[in-house]
Structures are given as structure tokens and as C-alpha cells.
C-alpha positions in Angstrom: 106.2 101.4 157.6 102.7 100.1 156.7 101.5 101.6 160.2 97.9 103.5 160.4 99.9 106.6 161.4 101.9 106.4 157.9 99.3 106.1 155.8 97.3 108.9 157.4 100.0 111.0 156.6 100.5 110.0 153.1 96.8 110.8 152.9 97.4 114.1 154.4 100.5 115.0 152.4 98.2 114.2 149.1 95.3 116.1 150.0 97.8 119.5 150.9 99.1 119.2 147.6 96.9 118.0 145.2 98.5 119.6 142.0 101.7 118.1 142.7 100.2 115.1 143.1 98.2 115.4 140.3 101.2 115.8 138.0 102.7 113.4 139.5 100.4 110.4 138.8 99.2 112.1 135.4 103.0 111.6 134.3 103.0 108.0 135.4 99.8 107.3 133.9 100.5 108.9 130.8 103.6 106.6 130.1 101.8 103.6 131.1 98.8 104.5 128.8 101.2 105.2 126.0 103.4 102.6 126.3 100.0 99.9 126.2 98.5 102.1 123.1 101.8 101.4 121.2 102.4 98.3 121.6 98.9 97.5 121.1 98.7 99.1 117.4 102.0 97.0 117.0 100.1 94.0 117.1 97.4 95.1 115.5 99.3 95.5 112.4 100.2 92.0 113.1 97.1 91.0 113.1 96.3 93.4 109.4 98.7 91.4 108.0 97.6 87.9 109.1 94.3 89.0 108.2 95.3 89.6 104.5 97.1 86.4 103.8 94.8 84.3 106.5 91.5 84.3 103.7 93.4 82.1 101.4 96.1 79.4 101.6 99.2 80.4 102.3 101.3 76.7 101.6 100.4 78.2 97.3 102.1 79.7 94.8 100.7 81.2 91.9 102.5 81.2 88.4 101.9 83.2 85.3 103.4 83.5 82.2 104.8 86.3 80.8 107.0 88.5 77.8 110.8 87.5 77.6 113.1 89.9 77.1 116.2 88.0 76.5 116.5 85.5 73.5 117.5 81.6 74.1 118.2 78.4 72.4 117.6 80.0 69.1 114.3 82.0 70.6 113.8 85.4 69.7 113.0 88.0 72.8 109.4 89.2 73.5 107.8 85.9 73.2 104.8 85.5 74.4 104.9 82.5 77.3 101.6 80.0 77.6 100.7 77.5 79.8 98.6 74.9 78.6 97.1 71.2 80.3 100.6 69.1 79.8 102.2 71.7 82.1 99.7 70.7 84.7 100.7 67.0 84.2 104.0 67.6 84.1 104.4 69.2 87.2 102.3 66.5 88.9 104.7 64.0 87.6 107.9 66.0 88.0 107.1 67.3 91.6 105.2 64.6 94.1 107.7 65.0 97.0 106.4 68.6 97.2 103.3 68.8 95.5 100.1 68.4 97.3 97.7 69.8 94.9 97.7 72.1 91.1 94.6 73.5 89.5 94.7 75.8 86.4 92.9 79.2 86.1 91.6 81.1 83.8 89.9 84.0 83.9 87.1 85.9 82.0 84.7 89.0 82.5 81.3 87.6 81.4 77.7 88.9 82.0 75.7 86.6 83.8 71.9 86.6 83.5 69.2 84.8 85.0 65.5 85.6 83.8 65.5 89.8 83.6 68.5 90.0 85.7 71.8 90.1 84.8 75.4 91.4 86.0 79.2 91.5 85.2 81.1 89.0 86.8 84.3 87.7 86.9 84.5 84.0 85.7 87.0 81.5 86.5 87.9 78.3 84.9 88.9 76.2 87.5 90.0 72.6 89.2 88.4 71.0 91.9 92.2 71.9 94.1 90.7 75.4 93.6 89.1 75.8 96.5 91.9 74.7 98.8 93.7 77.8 97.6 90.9 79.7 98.1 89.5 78.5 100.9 85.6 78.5 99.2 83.3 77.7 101.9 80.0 76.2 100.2 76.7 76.7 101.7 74.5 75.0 99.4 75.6 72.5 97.1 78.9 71.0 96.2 82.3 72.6 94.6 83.3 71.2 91.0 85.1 67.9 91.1 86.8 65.4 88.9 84.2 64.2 86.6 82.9 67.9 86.0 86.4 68.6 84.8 86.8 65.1 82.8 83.2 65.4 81.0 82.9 69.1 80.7 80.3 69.6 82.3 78.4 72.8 82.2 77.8 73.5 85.8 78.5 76.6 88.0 78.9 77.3 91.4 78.4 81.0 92.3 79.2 83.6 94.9 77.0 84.3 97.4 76.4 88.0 96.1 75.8 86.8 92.9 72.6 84.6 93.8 71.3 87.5 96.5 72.0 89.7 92.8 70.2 87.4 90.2 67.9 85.3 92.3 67.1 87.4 95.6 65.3 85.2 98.2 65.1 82.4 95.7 67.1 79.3 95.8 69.5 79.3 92.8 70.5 75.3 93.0 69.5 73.8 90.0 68.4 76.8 88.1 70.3 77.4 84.8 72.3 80.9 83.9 73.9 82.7 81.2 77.2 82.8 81.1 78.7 84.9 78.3 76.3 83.3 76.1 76.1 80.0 77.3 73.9 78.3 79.9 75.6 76.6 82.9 73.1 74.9 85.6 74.0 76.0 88.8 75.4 73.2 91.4 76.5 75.1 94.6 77.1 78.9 96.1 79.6 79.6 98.0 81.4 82.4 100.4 84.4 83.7 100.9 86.3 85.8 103.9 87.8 87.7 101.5 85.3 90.2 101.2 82.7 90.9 98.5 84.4 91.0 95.3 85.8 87.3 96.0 81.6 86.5 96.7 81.0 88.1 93.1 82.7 85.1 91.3 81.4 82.4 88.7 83.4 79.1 88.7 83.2 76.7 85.8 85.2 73.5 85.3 88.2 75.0 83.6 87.6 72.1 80.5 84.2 73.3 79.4 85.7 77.0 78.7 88.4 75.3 77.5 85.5 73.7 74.9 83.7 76.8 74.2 86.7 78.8 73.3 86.9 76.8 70.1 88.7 73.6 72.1 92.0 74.9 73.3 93.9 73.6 75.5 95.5 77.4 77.0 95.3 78.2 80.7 96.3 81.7 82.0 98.2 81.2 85.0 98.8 77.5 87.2 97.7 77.5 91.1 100.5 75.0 93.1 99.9 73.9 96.1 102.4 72.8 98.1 102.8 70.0 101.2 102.4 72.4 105.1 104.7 69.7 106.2 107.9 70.9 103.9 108.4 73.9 105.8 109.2 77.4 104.8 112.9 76.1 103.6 111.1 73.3 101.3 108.9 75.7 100.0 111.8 78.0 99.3 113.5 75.5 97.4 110.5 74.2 95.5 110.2 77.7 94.2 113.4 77.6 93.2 113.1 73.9 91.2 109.7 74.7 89.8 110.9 77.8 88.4 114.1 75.9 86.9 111.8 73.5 85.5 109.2 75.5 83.7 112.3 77.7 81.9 113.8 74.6 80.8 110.4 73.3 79.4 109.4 77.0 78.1 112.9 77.8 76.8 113.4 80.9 78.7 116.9 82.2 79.9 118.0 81.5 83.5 118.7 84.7 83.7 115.9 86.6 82.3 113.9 88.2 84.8 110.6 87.6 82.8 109.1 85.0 81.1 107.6 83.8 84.2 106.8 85.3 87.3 106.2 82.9 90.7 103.9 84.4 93.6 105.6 82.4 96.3 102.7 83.4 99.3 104.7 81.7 101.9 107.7 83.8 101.4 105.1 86.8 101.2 103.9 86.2 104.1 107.4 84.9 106.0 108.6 88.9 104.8 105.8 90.6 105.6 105.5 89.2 109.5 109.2 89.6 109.9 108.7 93.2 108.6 105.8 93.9 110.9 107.8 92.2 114.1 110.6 94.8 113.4 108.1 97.5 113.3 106.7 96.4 116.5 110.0 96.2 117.9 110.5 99.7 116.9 106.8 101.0 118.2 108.5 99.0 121.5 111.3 101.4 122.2 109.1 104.5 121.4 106.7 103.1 124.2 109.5 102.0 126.4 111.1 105.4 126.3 107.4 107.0 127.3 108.1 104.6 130.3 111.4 106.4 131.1 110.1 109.2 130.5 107.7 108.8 133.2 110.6 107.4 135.7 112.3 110.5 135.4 109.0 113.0 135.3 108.7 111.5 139.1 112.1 110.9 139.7 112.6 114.9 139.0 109.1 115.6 141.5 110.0 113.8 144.0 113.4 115.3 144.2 111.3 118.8 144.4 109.2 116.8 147.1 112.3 116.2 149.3 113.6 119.5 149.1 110.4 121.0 150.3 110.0 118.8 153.0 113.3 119.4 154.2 112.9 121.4 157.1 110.4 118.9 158.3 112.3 115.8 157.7 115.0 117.6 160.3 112.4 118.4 162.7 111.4 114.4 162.6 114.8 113.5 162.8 115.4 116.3 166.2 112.4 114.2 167.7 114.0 110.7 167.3 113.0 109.5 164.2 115.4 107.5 162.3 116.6 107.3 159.1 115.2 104.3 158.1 111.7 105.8 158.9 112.0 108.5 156.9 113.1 106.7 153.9 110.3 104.7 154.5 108.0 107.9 154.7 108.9 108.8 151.6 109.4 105.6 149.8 105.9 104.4 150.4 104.1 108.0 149.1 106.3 107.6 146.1 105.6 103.8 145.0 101.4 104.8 146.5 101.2 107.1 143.9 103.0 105.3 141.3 100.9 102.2 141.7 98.1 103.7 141.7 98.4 106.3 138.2 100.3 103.1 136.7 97.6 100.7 137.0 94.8 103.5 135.9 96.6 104.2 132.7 97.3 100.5 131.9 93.2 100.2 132.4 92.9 103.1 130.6 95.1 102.1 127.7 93.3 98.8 127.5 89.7 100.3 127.1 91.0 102.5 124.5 92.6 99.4 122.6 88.9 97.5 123.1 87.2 99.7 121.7 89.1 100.1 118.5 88.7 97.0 116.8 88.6 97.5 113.1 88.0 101.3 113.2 92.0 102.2 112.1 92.0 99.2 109.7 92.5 102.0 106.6 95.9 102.5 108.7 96.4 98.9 108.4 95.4 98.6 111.9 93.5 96.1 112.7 91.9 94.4 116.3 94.8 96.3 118.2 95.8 94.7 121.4 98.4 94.0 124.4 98.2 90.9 126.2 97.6 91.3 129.7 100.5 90.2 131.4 102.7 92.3 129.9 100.8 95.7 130.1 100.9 94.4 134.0 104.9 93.9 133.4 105.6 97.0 132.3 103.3 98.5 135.1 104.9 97.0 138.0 108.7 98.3 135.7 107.5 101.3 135.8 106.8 101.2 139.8 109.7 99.8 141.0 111.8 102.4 139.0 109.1 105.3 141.2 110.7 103.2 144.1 113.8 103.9 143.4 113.0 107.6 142.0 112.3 107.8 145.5 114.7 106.2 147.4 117.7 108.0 145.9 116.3 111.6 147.1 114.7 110.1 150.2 118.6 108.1 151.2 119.9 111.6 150.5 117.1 113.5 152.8 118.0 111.1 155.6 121.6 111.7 155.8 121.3 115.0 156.5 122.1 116.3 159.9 118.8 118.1 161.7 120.7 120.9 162.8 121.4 121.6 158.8 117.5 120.5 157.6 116.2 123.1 160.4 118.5 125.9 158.4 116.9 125.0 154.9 114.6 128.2 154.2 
């Protein structure tokens, strides 16, 4: 079967008709190439999502206080909720199985100047723990710790954007700026994945604005970090304890929806990738189906191919040949040609992906891609269903007497 003589004719057979060829391999290709597309831009929203929650921690929740709307234990509804240092400590001492880390927040819209420049900025009163959440890289300096937080000290460490803004080419450590009317001496710069508004941040040790808003003790929201090592069901039932604890201590009804609200990230994140998995599940079957699609484009054209060739399959079989041979005839064009436009729309499909990247990333697209071994799975699917679109025909073709195949007009 994989004779000179066979191949020459294969050859021969593709070259007297070209357009049926043509179709042929453009149907197989264009199922392959759709199929790899598809299930490339599946993963690539994948990867949009992992890219959203991957810039800061994901083992965090974030807590803020809020309105209730029910009344409890003599409390009237629509109280206000605050959150001041003893709920820090209290959750530190409450929580030590779990917790790995808390740092308040609170933020502020200042103008910062330095010299004749100056800017709005967002400006947040922070911990040290801060910057786990965040995942602040610093480039020059050091991050607030401790004893900034125990002395209140007035010291800043500023986005990258906001020393190219106020100080250009110069190098801001050391230097002192105004912050909202107050001067803070600037101890590090940092950056952040997150993009340029997280680069456009001033963070001060959460005490000192504490001390310059007339010595209160108020935070605005409580950033919990919890242990990696509790898993996504310990983190689940953290939630659940932390949010028991703080309505028992706030006096808020168990079943008031407000009062509080907890960001649990890890349960984002958990929803999210199980939401895109089913979508790329879904994108799956779409781009399997352009595979069977493609099986029964050729299945259909090679039927038509047997049915011309009819008269000459008798004439082969008058002359001796046998039935296996012309199965084998036709087989091999069928899985030639199906190989062949398989493989060039895989390649094909692959470029395309490659040279994506982060263009479709406004259709929450982004770095689209199929892993190799399983665009070359679906290939070789594809061409051992073109064997078999052309064994049926070809089986039916050889049964047939030559007497009857020298009739067929």
C-alpha cells in the first residue's frame, strides 16, 4: 500500500482534481484551525482571570463596615458600624489557628507636593502586613514596619509614578513631602503589578493619621490575612467565624445582610476559575463540533470521490486487483490529505493564538493559548475519523462486482 506506484497515483489523482481537493483539505483545516482558536481563547480567559486576582494576595479578606438595617439587642436600625484598633487586637487574639497576618486601612484623597510640584493622590494608612496583601515590591528603600506604627512616625513610602511625578529623575529617599498639609520624609518607593493607579499611592503608618485626625482611634476597613496552609475549606469557615465574631462584638443581627460586608478573595477567585473552566468547557464542544463538522465535510467528499471513480475501481478490479488494494487506494488519499490540511491548520491556529497576546484583553482575553499536545490530539482525532470517512465508502466501492462498476455512467 505504501508502494512508489501508489503514491504516484495519489499524486496524480490530486493534481486532476485540484478543486476537490482543495475543499477537501480547506474543510479539514478549517476545523482543526477552529477547534485550536477556541480552545485557545478558553484559556486565555483563564489566564484574564488569574491575571486579575494574581497582583495581590489571594489567602485575604477584606472587611468593611457598613449601615444596618435591622435593629438588635436594643440597637436601633441604620447605625452606622466602625472599626477601630481593639478590633485588630481582638481578632489577633481570638483567631491564631487561622490568622497569619491583619493590618488596618484607611484611606484619604490628599494633595501631595514636593517643591513646585504637586498632585492628588490616594493616601493609605497602613500596617507593615500591608504589603503581603498587596504584594508592594520596593525598589528603593524599606516598607513601614513596627516601630513606624508604634512611634508614629511621619514617614512615607510612595508609588513609583508618584516620584517620576514630583521628583523626575531625582532620587526621592529622604526628601520630605506634603501630605494634606503635613510633611512626611519619604523612606522607600515602591511598584506594583497592578497597574498605574496602584503606582499612584502614598502609604503612611496608619497611627500617625490616626494622630493628625485629632487622635482617633477609627480605621475604615480591616485587611485579614489568612494561613495558605488552611485550604479553601478553612478559609471558608474562617469567613464564616470571623463574620460571627465581629456581629457579636458590633451588635449586629445574624441575619441582617449589612452591617458588615466580608470580601472573601479566595472564594472570589475559587468562583471565578470554576466559572471560566465551565466556559471553556463550553467553548470545548463548540470547537469539538467544528471537528465533526470537518469528519463529515470529508466523509460526504469522499463518498462523491468513490462514486466517481467507480467505473475505474471495476476496471481495476476486471484486471486482478483485489479488494484489499483498492481499499487501500483509497484509504491512503483520504488519511494523505487529511494529515496533511489537519496539521497546516493546527500550525495555522497556533500562529494566530501567538500572535495575540494581550491584544483581545478588553474581551477579557488575555495570552490565549493551546498546549501542544493536545492541538496534536485533536489533529490526529480528526485523522483517523478521515480514515474511516474513507474506509466506509472505499469497503462499499470494493464489494462491488466489475461487471456492475463498468455499467456506472
Amino acid at each position: 500500500m505504501l508502494n512508489r506506484d501508489n503514491w504516484k497515483e495519489i499524486f496524480e489523482t490530486i493534481q486532476k482534481n485540484k478543486l476537490r481537493t482543495f475543499l477537501s483539505g480547506f474543510t479539514v483545516a478549517l476545523g482543526i484551525l477552529i477547534f485550536v482558536v477556541l480552545f485557545g481563547f478558553g484559556n486565555g480567559l483563564i489566564n484574564t482571570f488569574d491575571d486579575f486576582f494574581g497582583n495581590d494576595a489571594t489567602n485575604v479578606f477584606y472587611v468593611f463596615p457598613s449601615r444596618t438595617t435591622m435593629p438588635y439587642k436594643g440597637y436601633k436600625s441604620n447605625r452606622v458600624i466602625e472599626f477601630d484598633n481593639s478590633d485588630l487586637a481582638d481578632i489577633e487574639k481570638n483567631f491564631p489557628l487561622f490568622l497569619e497576618y491583619i493590618s488596618p486601612r484607611i484611606t484619604r484623597q490628599d494633595t501631595v507636593s514636593y517643591l513646585n510640584e504637586s498632585n492628588s493622590y490616594r493616601t493609605l494608612g497602613v500596617g507593615p502586613a500591608h504589603q503581603f496583601s498587596e504584594m508592594t515590591i520596593i525598589m528603593k528603600g524599606r516598607y513601614l514596619n513596627n516601630q513606624d506604627i508604634k512611634n508614629k512616625t511621619k514617614y512615607a513610602v510612595i508609588g513609583r509614578l508618584v516620584e517620576e511625578d514630583l521628583f523626575g529623575a531625582k532620587n526621592s529617599l529622604g526628601k520630605y513631602i506634603d501630605v494634606g498639609g503635613s510633611s512626611f520624609k519619604v523612606i522607600g518607593v515602591f511598584q506594583d503589578d497592578g497597574g498605574d493607579n496602584e503606582e499612584r499611592i502614598v502609604y503612611v503608618p496608619y497611627t500617625t493619621l490616626q494622630l493628625i485626625e485629632k487622635n482617633t482611634d477609627k480605621i475604615d476597613q480591616m485587611v485579614v490575612g489568612f494561613k495558605p496552609q488552611i485550604g479553601y475549606a478553612g478559609a471558608m469557615a474562617f469567613d464564616k467565624s470571623l463574620d460571627q465574631f465581629i456581629r457579636s462584638k458590633k451588635f449586629i443581627s445574624p441575619k441582617d445582610q449589612n452591617g458588615i460586608f466580608i470580601r472573601n478573595v479566595a472564594d472570589q477567585l475559587q468562583q471565578n476559575q470554576q466559572f471560566a473552566r465551565v466556559l471553556q468547557i463550553i467553548v470545548g464542544f463548540v470547537a469539538f463540533g467544528t471537528i465533526i463538522a470537518g469528519i463529515i465535510g470529508i466523509s460526504n467528499i469522499m463518498v462523491f470521490v468513490v462514486k466517481e471513480r467507480t467505473k475505474e475501481l471495476g476496471i481495476r478490479k476486471a484486471l486482478g486487483a483485489t479488494p484489499k488494494a483498492v481499499i487501500g487506494t483509497i484509504l491512503l488519499e483520504s488519511v494523505f490529505i487529511t494529515t496533511v490540511s489537519g496539521f497546516i491548520g493546527m500550525l495555522i491556529g497556533i500562529a494566530i493564538l501567538s500572535s495575540l497576546g494581550d491584544k483581545l484583553k478588553d474581551f477579557f482575553i488575555t495570552n490565549p493559548y493551546i498546549d501542544t499536545s493536545v492541538a496534536i490530539a485533536a489533529t490526529f482525532v480528526l485523522i483517523i475519523f478521515g480514515a474511516i470517512a474513507g474506509y466506509v465508502p472505499a469497503r462499499r466501492a470494493a464489494r462491488i462486482k466489475p461487471i456492475v462498476a463498468l455499467r456506472d455512467e
